[in-house]
Steps between C-alpha positions, in 0.01 A plus 500: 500500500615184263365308745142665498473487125553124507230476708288724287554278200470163665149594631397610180568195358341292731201738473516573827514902452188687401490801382199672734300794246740306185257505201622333173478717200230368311315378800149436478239632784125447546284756347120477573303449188124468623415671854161609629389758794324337779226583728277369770215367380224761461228274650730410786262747654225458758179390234265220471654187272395446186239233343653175425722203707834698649819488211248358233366890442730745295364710713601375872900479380562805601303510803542135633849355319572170421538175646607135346449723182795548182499832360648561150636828425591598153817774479559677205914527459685797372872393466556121421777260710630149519428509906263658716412534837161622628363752787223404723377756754252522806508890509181548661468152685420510879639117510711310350377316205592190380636386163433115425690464170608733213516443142618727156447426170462671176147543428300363178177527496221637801658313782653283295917497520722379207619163545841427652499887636368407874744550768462435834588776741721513797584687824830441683468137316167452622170431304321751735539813716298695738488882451479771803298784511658781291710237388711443094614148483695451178545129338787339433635532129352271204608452192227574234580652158197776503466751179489880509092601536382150542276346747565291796300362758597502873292231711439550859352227717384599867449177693319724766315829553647806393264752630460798272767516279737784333381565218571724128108475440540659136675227353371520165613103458270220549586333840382147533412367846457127576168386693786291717785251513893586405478511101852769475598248303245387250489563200161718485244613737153362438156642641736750648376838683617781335556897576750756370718580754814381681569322806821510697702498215712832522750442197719310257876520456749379256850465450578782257844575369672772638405789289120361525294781749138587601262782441221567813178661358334664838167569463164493539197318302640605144828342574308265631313408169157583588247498287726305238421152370553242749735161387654753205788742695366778413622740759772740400767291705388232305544634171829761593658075607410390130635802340815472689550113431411542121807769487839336440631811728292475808426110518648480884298745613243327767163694600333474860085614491494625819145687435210482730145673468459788685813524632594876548847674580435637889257337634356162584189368292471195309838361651794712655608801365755511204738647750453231759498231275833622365790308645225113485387573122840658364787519659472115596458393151766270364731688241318840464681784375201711347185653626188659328237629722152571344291611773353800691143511307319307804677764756330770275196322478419399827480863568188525364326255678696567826588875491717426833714336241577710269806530362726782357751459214783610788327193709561248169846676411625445841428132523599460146863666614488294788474147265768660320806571739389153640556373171824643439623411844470106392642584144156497319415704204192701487237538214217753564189413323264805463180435623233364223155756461192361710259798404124309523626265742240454793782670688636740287434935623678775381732601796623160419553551164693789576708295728567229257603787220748652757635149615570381123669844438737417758509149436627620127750794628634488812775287383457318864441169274774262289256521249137565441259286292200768406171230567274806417616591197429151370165437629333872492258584262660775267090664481468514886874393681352477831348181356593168401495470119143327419683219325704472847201505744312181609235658575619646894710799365792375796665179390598422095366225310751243307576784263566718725715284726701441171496910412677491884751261405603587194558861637781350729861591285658223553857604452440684826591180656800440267671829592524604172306810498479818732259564748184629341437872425191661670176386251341783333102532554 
Protein backbone atom coordinates (compact mmCIF):
# COMPACT_ATOMS: atom_id res chain seq x y z
CA UNK A 1 0.00 0.00 0.00
CA UNK A 2 3.08 2.52 1.01
CA UNK A 3 4.40 1.60 -1.96
CA UNK A 4 1.31 2.61 -4.19
CA UNK A 5 0.93 5.95 -2.51
CA UNK A 6 4.51 6.85 -3.44
CA UNK A 7 3.69 6.28 -6.72
CA UNK A 8 0.52 8.29 -6.51
CA UNK A 9 2.44 11.31 -5.31
CA UNK A 10 5.44 11.09 -7.56
CA UNK A 11 3.14 11.15 -10.66
CA UNK A 12 1.38 13.97 -9.44
CA UNK A 13 4.25 15.84 -9.24
CA UNK A 14 5.59 15.20 -12.39
CA UNK A 15 2.09 15.94 -13.77
CA UNK A 16 1.84 12.86 -15.08
CA UNK A 17 -1.69 11.95 -13.32
CA UNK A 18 -4.87 13.52 -14.62
CA UNK A 19 -7.70 13.63 -13.04
CA UNK A 20 -10.36 12.36 -16.00
CA UNK A 21 -14.12 14.45 -15.24
CA UNK A 22 -11.62 16.73 -12.41
CA UNK A 23 -13.07 20.28 -12.77
CA UNK A 24 -11.36 23.07 -10.71
CA UNK A 25 -13.68 25.04 -8.59
CA UNK A 26 -13.93 28.20 -10.19
CA UNK A 27 -13.40 26.80 -13.60
CA UNK A 28 -14.46 28.66 -16.47
CA UNK A 29 -16.53 26.93 -19.51
CA UNK A 30 -17.73 28.28 -22.88
CA UNK A 31 -21.14 29.69 -22.90
CA UNK A 32 -22.59 30.74 -26.33
CA UNK A 33 -23.35 34.39 -26.45
CA UNK A 34 -24.67 35.01 -30.14
CA UNK A 35 -26.22 31.83 -32.03
CA UNK A 36 -28.60 31.81 -34.97
CA UNK A 37 -31.10 28.97 -36.46
CA UNK A 38 -30.18 27.84 -39.84
CA UNK A 39 -31.95 26.79 -42.87
CA UNK A 40 -31.54 25.84 -46.46
CA UNK A 41 -31.78 28.48 -48.54
CA UNK A 42 -35.39 29.15 -49.60
CA UNK A 43 -34.48 29.72 -53.29
CA UNK A 44 -32.35 26.60 -53.27
CA UNK A 45 -35.47 25.51 -55.07
CA UNK A 46 -36.10 24.60 -58.70
CA UNK A 47 -36.86 28.56 -60.22
CA UNK A 48 -35.48 30.67 -62.90
CA UNK A 49 -32.24 32.94 -61.60
CA UNK A 50 -32.56 36.23 -61.00
CA UNK A 51 -31.54 39.50 -63.17
CA UNK A 52 -28.04 40.51 -62.71
CA UNK A 53 -24.20 38.74 -63.07
CA UNK A 54 -24.28 35.45 -60.52
CA UNK A 55 -22.99 36.61 -56.58
CA UNK A 56 -23.16 40.39 -57.68
CA UNK A 57 -27.28 40.23 -57.07
CA UNK A 58 -28.59 40.24 -53.37
CA UNK A 59 -30.87 38.34 -54.80
CA UNK A 60 -28.92 35.13 -56.35
CA UNK A 61 -27.03 34.54 -52.67
CA UNK A 62 -29.34 32.47 -51.64
CA UNK A 63 -30.04 30.68 -54.72
CA UNK A 64 -26.48 30.52 -56.33
CA UNK A 65 -23.78 31.05 -53.17
CA UNK A 66 -20.62 32.45 -53.35
CA UNK A 67 -17.43 32.06 -54.93
CA UNK A 68 -13.87 34.06 -54.56
CA UNK A 69 -16.39 36.29 -52.55
CA UNK A 70 -15.78 37.61 -48.44
CA UNK A 71 -18.86 37.77 -46.58
CA UNK A 72 -19.07 39.94 -43.41
CA UNK A 73 -21.42 38.98 -40.81
CA UNK A 74 -22.21 41.25 -37.97
CA UNK A 75 -23.21 39.23 -34.42
CA UNK A 76 -24.79 40.95 -31.83
CA UNK A 77 -23.18 39.47 -28.29
CA UNK A 78 -25.09 38.85 -25.14
CA UNK A 79 -22.48 37.92 -22.42
CA UNK A 80 -18.95 39.54 -22.90
CA UNK A 81 -15.36 37.34 -22.64
CA UNK A 82 -11.64 37.73 -22.93
CA UNK A 83 -11.65 34.54 -25.55
CA UNK A 84 -13.91 33.20 -27.98
CA UNK A 85 -14.28 30.60 -30.28
CA UNK A 86 -16.78 30.55 -33.17
CA UNK A 87 -19.35 27.89 -34.85
CA UNK A 88 -19.55 27.46 -38.50
CA UNK A 89 -22.12 25.01 -39.88
CA UNK A 90 -23.14 23.37 -43.32
CA UNK A 91 -26.55 22.05 -41.95
CA UNK A 92 -28.27 21.87 -45.11
CA UNK A 93 -25.16 21.51 -47.52
CA UNK A 94 -25.24 18.59 -50.06
CA UNK A 95 -21.20 19.12 -50.36
CA UNK A 96 -18.71 20.10 -48.59
CA UNK A 97 -17.94 23.71 -48.68
CA UNK A 98 -14.89 25.31 -48.42
CA UNK A 99 -13.60 27.97 -46.02
CA UNK A 100 -10.57 30.09 -47.49
CA UNK A 101 -9.71 32.21 -44.44
CA UNK A 102 -11.57 33.48 -41.30
CA UNK A 103 -11.34 36.64 -39.53
CA UNK A 104 -13.15 38.37 -36.05
CA UNK A 105 -13.06 41.63 -35.02
CA UNK A 106 -15.08 44.01 -33.06
CA UNK A 107 -17.14 45.98 -35.31
CA UNK A 108 -17.16 49.99 -35.70
CA UNK A 109 -18.88 51.29 -38.11
CA UNK A 110 -21.06 49.47 -41.37
CA UNK A 111 -18.41 47.00 -42.23
CA UNK A 112 -15.99 48.78 -40.73
CA UNK A 113 -14.04 46.87 -37.58
CA UNK A 114 -12.25 48.80 -34.76
CA UNK A 115 -8.68 48.97 -35.22
CA UNK A 116 -6.33 46.47 -33.58
CA UNK A 117 -9.62 44.11 -32.94
CA UNK A 118 -9.03 41.77 -36.23
CA UNK A 119 -8.09 38.30 -35.52
CA UNK A 120 -7.37 35.82 -37.76
CA UNK A 121 -9.16 32.53 -37.35
CA UNK A 122 -7.97 29.04 -37.10
CA UNK A 123 -8.93 25.34 -37.46
CA UNK A 124 -6.71 22.57 -36.01
CA UNK A 125 -3.83 25.42 -36.58
CA UNK A 126 -4.80 25.92 -39.99
CA UNK A 127 -5.89 29.19 -41.81
CA UNK A 128 -8.70 27.16 -43.54
CA UNK A 129 -11.07 24.18 -43.27
CA UNK A 130 -13.49 22.39 -45.39
CA UNK A 131 -16.97 21.67 -43.91
CA UNK A 132 -19.16 18.33 -44.69
CA UNK A 133 -22.58 18.19 -45.34
CA UNK A 134 -24.55 18.43 -42.05
CA UNK A 135 -21.38 19.33 -40.74
CA UNK A 136 -20.31 22.07 -37.20
CA UNK A 137 -16.70 22.84 -37.45
CA UNK A 138 -15.70 24.92 -34.43
CA UNK A 139 -12.36 27.27 -34.53
CA UNK A 140 -9.70 27.14 -32.49
CA UNK A 141 -9.73 29.63 -29.42
CA UNK A 142 -8.68 33.48 -29.85
CA UNK A 143 -8.06 35.81 -27.59
CA UNK A 144 -10.23 38.99 -28.10
CA UNK A 145 -11.55 41.09 -25.19
CA UNK A 146 -15.36 41.48 -26.62
CA UNK A 147 -18.05 43.57 -24.36
CA UNK A 148 -21.46 42.35 -23.18
CA UNK A 149 -24.18 43.45 -26.21
CA UNK A 150 -21.58 44.68 -28.57
CA UNK A 151 -21.00 44.00 -32.13
CA UNK A 152 -18.56 41.86 -33.86
CA UNK A 153 -18.00 40.92 -37.24
CA UNK A 154 -17.21 37.33 -38.40
CA UNK A 155 -15.57 37.25 -42.04
CA UNK A 156 -15.94 34.30 -44.19
CA UNK A 157 -13.99 33.93 -47.42
CA UNK A 158 -15.02 30.98 -49.87
CA UNK A 159 -12.21 30.56 -52.39
CA UNK A 160 -14.75 28.35 -54.39
CA UNK A 161 -18.45 27.65 -54.97
CA UNK A 162 -20.60 26.98 -52.22
CA UNK A 163 -23.77 26.08 -53.86
CA UNK A 164 -26.81 27.26 -51.96
CA UNK A 165 -25.95 27.97 -48.67
CA UNK A 166 -27.55 27.51 -44.97
CA UNK A 167 -28.94 30.21 -44.23
CA UNK A 168 -30.97 32.38 -40.98
CA UNK A 169 -32.60 34.61 -43.83
CA UNK A 170 -34.18 37.05 -41.09
CA UNK A 171 -31.11 38.42 -39.91
CA UNK A 172 -32.22 41.76 -39.13
CA UNK A 173 -28.23 42.88 -39.40
CA UNK A 174 -26.75 44.30 -42.44
CA UNK A 175 -24.55 41.57 -44.10
CA UNK A 176 -21.93 42.89 -46.41
CA UNK A 177 -20.82 40.72 -49.34
CA UNK A 178 -17.64 41.42 -51.37
CA UNK A 179 -17.96 41.53 -55.36
CA UNK A 180 -14.59 39.13 -54.97
CA UNK A 181 -11.07 38.60 -53.65
CA UNK A 182 -10.13 37.49 -49.79
CA UNK A 183 -10.73 40.95 -47.87
CA UNK A 184 -11.52 38.84 -44.05
CA UNK A 185 -9.04 40.89 -43.14
CA UNK A 186 -9.45 44.45 -44.25
CA UNK A 187 -10.36 46.85 -42.58
CA UNK A 188 -13.85 47.73 -44.40
CA UNK A 189 -15.78 46.43 -47.23
CA UNK A 190 -16.21 48.85 -50.11
CA UNK A 191 -18.90 48.65 -53.04
CA UNK A 192 -19.88 45.61 -51.08
CA UNK A 193 -23.26 43.52 -51.82
CA UNK A 194 -25.37 43.55 -49.08
CA UNK A 195 -28.55 41.44 -47.65
CA UNK A 196 -29.79 40.69 -44.13
CA UNK A 197 -29.26 37.36 -43.45
CA UNK A 198 -26.59 34.87 -42.33
CA UNK A 199 -24.40 32.53 -43.99
CA UNK A 200 -22.83 29.47 -42.45
CA UNK A 201 -22.17 31.06 -39.40
CA UNK A 202 -24.11 28.94 -36.70
CA UNK A 203 -22.76 30.65 -33.38
CA UNK A 204 -20.33 32.39 -31.08
CA UNK A 205 -18.83 31.12 -27.83
CA UNK A 206 -16.86 32.54 -25.05
CA UNK A 207 -15.00 31.60 -22.17
CA UNK A 208 -17.38 32.46 -19.33
CA UNK A 209 -16.60 31.90 -15.69
CA UNK A 210 -18.08 29.15 -14.11
CA UNK A 211 -21.28 30.45 -12.77
CA UNK A 212 -21.77 32.26 -16.36
CA UNK A 213 -24.94 30.13 -18.28
CA UNK A 214 -27.26 30.52 -21.33
CA UNK A 215 -30.90 31.14 -21.91
CA UNK A 216 -32.46 29.44 -25.48
CA UNK A 217 -35.49 31.50 -26.71
CA UNK A 218 -37.37 28.80 -29.18
CA UNK A 219 -39.53 30.30 -31.37
CA UNK A 220 -40.97 31.40 -34.22
CA UNK A 221 -40.94 34.94 -36.22
CA UNK A 222 -41.58 37.05 -32.92
CA UNK A 223 -38.62 35.54 -31.28
CA UNK A 224 -37.28 35.96 -34.27
CA UNK A 225 -37.65 39.85 -34.36
CA UNK A 226 -39.86 40.28 -37.21
CA UNK A 227 -41.22 43.17 -38.11
CA UNK A 228 -38.71 45.06 -35.67
CA UNK A 229 -36.13 47.59 -36.83
CA UNK A 230 -33.36 46.05 -38.58
CA UNK A 231 -29.40 47.08 -37.34
CA UNK A 232 -31.22 48.16 -33.74
CA UNK A 233 -31.85 44.53 -31.64
CA UNK A 234 -35.01 44.96 -31.28
CA UNK A 235 -36.32 41.49 -30.82
CA UNK A 236 -37.30 40.46 -27.34
CA UNK A 237 -34.03 38.24 -27.03
CA UNK A 238 -32.36 41.21 -27.84
CA UNK A 239 -33.67 43.41 -25.33
CA UNK A 240 -34.39 40.42 -22.33
CA UNK A 241 -29.80 40.17 -23.11
CA UNK A 242 -29.61 44.05 -22.29
CA UNK A 243 -31.81 43.89 -19.36
CA UNK A 244 -29.94 41.05 -17.96
CA UNK A 245 -26.36 42.64 -18.56
CA UNK A 246 -27.51 46.10 -17.16
CA UNK A 247 -28.51 44.08 -13.75
CA UNK A 248 -25.57 43.69 -11.35
CA UNK A 249 -27.49 40.23 -10.42
CA UNK A 250 -27.91 38.55 -13.73
CA UNK A 251 -24.79 39.93 -15.75
CA UNK A 252 -23.56 36.10 -16.64
CA UNK A 253 -26.53 35.21 -17.95
CA UNK A 254 -25.91 34.57 -21.94
CA UNK A 255 -29.07 34.52 -24.42
CA UNK A 256 -29.24 32.24 -27.68
CA UNK A 257 -32.15 33.71 -30.49
CA UNK A 258 -32.97 30.62 -31.74
CA UNK A 259 -36.31 32.08 -33.53
CA UNK A 260 -37.25 31.40 -37.06
CA UNK A 261 -40.43 32.62 -39.07
CA UNK A 262 -42.98 30.32 -39.35
CA UNK A 263 -41.64 27.80 -37.49
CA UNK A 264 -44.48 25.82 -35.70
CA UNK A 265 -44.35 23.14 -32.78
CA UNK A 266 -45.48 19.67 -34.81
CA UNK A 267 -45.01 20.06 -37.98
CA UNK A 268 -42.61 21.01 -40.71
CA UNK A 269 -43.06 24.49 -42.54
CA UNK A 270 -40.68 27.20 -42.84
CA UNK A 271 -37.77 24.92 -41.45
CA UNK A 272 -38.15 21.71 -39.21
CA UNK A 273 -40.44 21.47 -36.62
CA UNK A 274 -39.67 22.88 -33.05
CA UNK A 275 -39.63 19.29 -31.97
CA UNK A 276 -37.21 18.12 -34.60
CA UNK A 277 -35.07 20.89 -34.40
CA UNK A 278 -34.76 20.26 -30.66
CA UNK A 279 -31.59 18.40 -29.81
CA UNK A 280 -29.45 20.90 -33.23
CA UNK A 281 -30.97 24.36 -31.92
CA UNK A 282 -30.95 23.60 -28.00
CA UNK A 283 -29.65 20.98 -26.50
CA UNK A 284 -26.28 21.48 -28.56
CA UNK A 285 -25.88 24.97 -27.46
CA UNK A 286 -22.76 25.73 -25.48
CA UNK A 287 -23.63 26.37 -21.68
CA UNK A 288 -27.50 26.38 -21.74
CA UNK A 289 -29.31 25.80 -18.70
CA UNK A 290 -32.69 27.70 -19.52
CA UNK A 291 -35.36 27.47 -22.10
CA UNK A 292 -38.35 29.75 -23.11
CA UNK A 293 -40.48 28.56 -25.87
CA UNK A 294 -42.86 31.13 -27.54
CA UNK A 295 -44.51 29.34 -30.20
CA UNK A 296 -47.65 27.39 -31.30
CA UNK A 297 -49.57 30.50 -33.07
CA UNK A 298 -48.39 29.27 -36.72
CA UNK A 299 -49.66 25.53 -35.73
CA UNK A 300 -53.04 27.31 -34.97
CA UNK A 301 -52.88 29.33 -37.86
CA UNK A 302 -52.04 27.21 -40.53
CA UNK A 303 -55.27 25.57 -39.77
CA UNK A 304 -57.05 27.97 -41.43
CA UNK A 305 -55.50 27.95 -44.56
CA UNK A 306 -54.88 24.13 -44.47
CA UNK A 307 -57.80 22.68 -42.43
CA UNK A 308 -55.83 19.15 -42.70
CA UNK A 309 -53.66 20.97 -40.26
CA UNK A 310 -55.39 21.97 -37.73
CA UNK A 311 -54.39 21.76 -34.53
CA UNK A 312 -56.00 21.15 -31.03
CA UNK A 313 -54.77 22.65 -27.74
CA UNK A 314 -54.17 18.67 -26.62
CA UNK A 315 -52.03 18.58 -30.12
CA UNK A 316 -49.86 21.93 -28.81
CA UNK A 317 -49.92 20.68 -25.03
CA UNK A 318 -48.53 17.42 -25.99
CA UNK A 319 -45.58 18.68 -27.95
CA UNK A 320 -45.13 21.40 -25.50
CA UNK A 321 -44.82 18.39 -22.66
CA UNK A 322 -42.76 16.62 -24.95
CA UNK A 323 -39.99 19.84 -25.17
CA UNK A 324 -40.36 19.75 -21.59
CA UNK A 325 -39.36 16.20 -20.17
CA UNK A 326 -36.66 16.57 -22.97
CA UNK A 327 -35.61 19.53 -21.28
CA UNK A 328 -35.46 18.24 -17.93
CA UNK A 329 -33.76 15.07 -19.04
CA UNK A 330 -30.52 17.35 -20.09
CA UNK A 331 -30.97 19.52 -16.86
CA UNK A 332 -32.70 22.51 -18.63
CA UNK A 333 -35.18 24.75 -17.07
CA UNK A 334 -38.38 25.53 -18.71
CA UNK A 335 -40.20 28.96 -19.18
CA UNK A 336 -43.66 28.81 -20.85
CA UNK A 337 -44.49 31.90 -22.68
CA UNK A 338 -48.30 32.25 -23.28
CA UNK A 339 -49.06 32.76 -26.65
CA UNK A 340 -49.36 36.66 -27.79
CA UNK A 341 -53.23 37.64 -29.40
CA UNK A 342 -53.21 37.58 -33.38
CA UNK A 343 -57.03 38.48 -33.74
CA UNK A 344 -57.04 40.46 -37.47
CA UNK A 345 -54.14 38.61 -38.54
CA UNK A 346 -54.64 37.34 -42.25
CA UNK A 347 -54.67 34.03 -40.40
CA UNK A 348 -56.37 34.52 -37.41
CA UNK A 349 -60.41 32.39 -37.06
CA UNK A 350 -62.14 31.80 -34.09
CA UNK A 351 -61.68 27.98 -33.45
CA UNK A 352 -58.19 29.22 -33.24
CA UNK A 353 -58.73 31.70 -30.92
CA UNK A 354 -60.33 29.34 -28.80
CA UNK A 355 -57.34 27.17 -29.05
CA UNK A 356 -54.89 29.80 -28.22
CA UNK A 357 -57.23 30.86 -24.97
CA UNK A 358 -57.18 27.15 -23.83
CA UNK A 359 -53.35 26.70 -24.57
CA UNK A 360 -52.35 29.98 -22.50
CA UNK A 361 -54.68 28.73 -19.66
CA UNK A 362 -52.61 25.79 -19.42
CA UNK A 363 -49.52 27.40 -20.24
CA UNK A 364 -50.38 29.67 -16.91
CA UNK A 365 -51.71 26.61 -14.58
CA UNK A 366 -50.69 23.43 -15.18
CA UNK A 367 -47.66 23.93 -13.16
CA UNK A 368 -45.88 21.58 -16.00
CA UNK A 369 -43.46 24.78 -16.45
CA UNK A 370 -40.31 26.18 -14.04
CA UNK A 371 -41.85 29.28 -14.60
CA UNK A 372 -44.15 31.10 -16.91
CA UNK A 373 -43.56 34.55 -18.48
CA UNK A 374 -47.39 35.77 -19.41
CA UNK A 375 -46.44 37.43 -23.28
CA UNK A 376 -50.26 38.14 -23.56
CA UNK A 377 -50.84 39.94 -20.78
CA UNK A 378 -48.20 42.44 -21.88
CA UNK A 379 -49.05 42.95 -25.38
CA UNK A 380 -53.11 42.56 -25.36
CA UNK A 381 -55.19 45.34 -25.74
CA UNK A 382 -57.12 45.78 -22.34
CA UNK A 383 -60.46 47.16 -24.88
CA UNK A 384 -60.36 43.96 -27.06
CA UNK A 385 -57.52 41.18 -25.44
CA UNK A 386 -57.66 39.06 -28.38
CA UNK A 387 -55.68 41.92 -29.94
CA UNK A 388 -52.42 43.41 -29.85
CA UNK A 389 -52.55 46.77 -28.04
CA UNK A 390 -52.74 49.50 -31.02
CA UNK A 391 -49.59 51.10 -29.66
CA UNK A 392 -48.07 47.38 -29.95
CA UNK A 393 -49.23 46.53 -33.53
CA UNK A 394 -47.16 47.40 -36.68
CA UNK A 395 -49.70 47.38 -38.58
CA UNK A 396 -50.05 43.06 -39.18
CA UNK A 397 -51.87 42.40 -35.80
CA UNK A 398 -49.14 39.04 -35.46
CA UNK A 399 -45.66 40.29 -34.71
CA UNK A 400 -44.92 43.57 -32.13
CA UNK A 401 -43.29 46.61 -33.16
CA UNK A 402 -40.06 48.00 -31.10
CA UNK A 403 -42.46 48.81 -28.29
CA UNK A 404 -43.87 45.94 -28.18
CA UNK A 405 -40.75 43.78 -28.40
CA UNK A 406 -39.64 45.93 -25.34
CA UNK A 407 -43.36 45.41 -23.49
CA UNK A 408 -42.09 41.43 -24.11
CA UNK A 409 -38.93 41.92 -22.49
CA UNK A 410 -39.53 43.83 -19.81
CA UNK A 411 -42.32 41.29 -18.80
CA UNK A 412 -39.49 38.63 -18.30
CA UNK A 413 -38.86 38.66 -14.04
CA UNK A 414 -35.63 38.40 -14.04
CA UNK A 415 -34.97 36.99 -10.63
CA UNK A 416 -36.55 33.89 -12.14
CA UNK A 417 -33.15 33.18 -13.34
CA UNK A 418 -31.48 34.09 -10.00
CA UNK A 419 -33.52 31.56 -7.99
CA UNK A 420 -34.65 33.93 -5.75
CA UNK A 421 -38.28 33.79 -6.18
CA UNK A 422 -40.96 30.91 -6.44
CA UNK A 423 -42.38 29.61 -9.38
CA UNK A 424 -45.12 31.89 -10.59
CA UNK A 425 -48.76 31.63 -9.41
CA UNK A 426 -51.44 30.97 -12.14
CA UNK A 427 -52.15 34.81 -13.80
CA UNK A 428 -55.55 36.03 -13.21
CA UNK A 429 -57.59 37.13 -16.49
Amino acid sequence: MKWRIALLLVLVQAGLLVLVGAQPAGQEHWVATWTTAQLMARSAQPQAPPAGAPGTNPQSVAARGFSNQTVRMIARTSIGGRRLRVKLANAFGSAPVAVGAAHIALRGKGPEIVPGSDRALSFNGKPACTIGPGMVILSDPVDLNVPPTSDVAVSLYFPGETGPPTTHATGLHTTYISKEADVTGQASISDAITTQSYYFLAGIDVLAPAEASLIVALGDSITDGARSTPDTDHSWPALLAARLAANKGTVNFAVANMGIGGNRVLRDVTGASALARFDRDVLSQSGVKWLIVLEGINDIGRGATVPAEAVTAEDLIFGYKQIIERAHTHGIKVIGATLTPYEGASYSREEGEAVRQAVNTWIRSSGAYDAVVDFEAATRDPQNPKRFRPDLDPGDHLHPNDAGYQAMADAIDLSIFTGKRAAPAPAKR
